[in-house]
C-alpha positions, 0 to 999 in steps of 0.5 A: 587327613591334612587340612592344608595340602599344597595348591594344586597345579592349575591354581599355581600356573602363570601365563607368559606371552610367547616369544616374537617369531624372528625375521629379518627386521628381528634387532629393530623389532626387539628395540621396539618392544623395549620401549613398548614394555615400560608403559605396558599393563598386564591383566591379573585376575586372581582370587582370595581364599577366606575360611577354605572358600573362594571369593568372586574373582578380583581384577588388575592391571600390572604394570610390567618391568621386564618383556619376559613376562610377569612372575605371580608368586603366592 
């Protein structure tokens, strides 16, 4: 029996926005968007693990530094 096994796949995932639909104002858009990315805040809600149990769920606000999204790494 392994007291430690790998985290399941639903507790790895991590959520991206997806990606604007195009048309024709796409190059002003995407302009747009960049200066809307440096003051955006993304919520995190997370959990710590203690003695092989879950805590109550924790949340924050992240700022972001790129408009593909935010990378959550364990």
């Amino acid at each position: 029996m392994r007291r430690y096994g790998n985290a399941s796949p639903e507790r790895a995932k991590v959520w991206t926005e997806p990606p604007p639909k195009l048309h024709h104002h796409h190059h002003h858009l995407q302009q747009q968007q960049r200066g809307q990315h440096q003051g955006r805040k993304v919520p995190v809600v997370y959990y710590l693990c203690r003695n092989r149990h879950l805590e109550h769920p924790h949340f924050i606000e992240v700022p972001t530094s790129s408009p593909e999204g935010l990378l959550l790494r364990g």
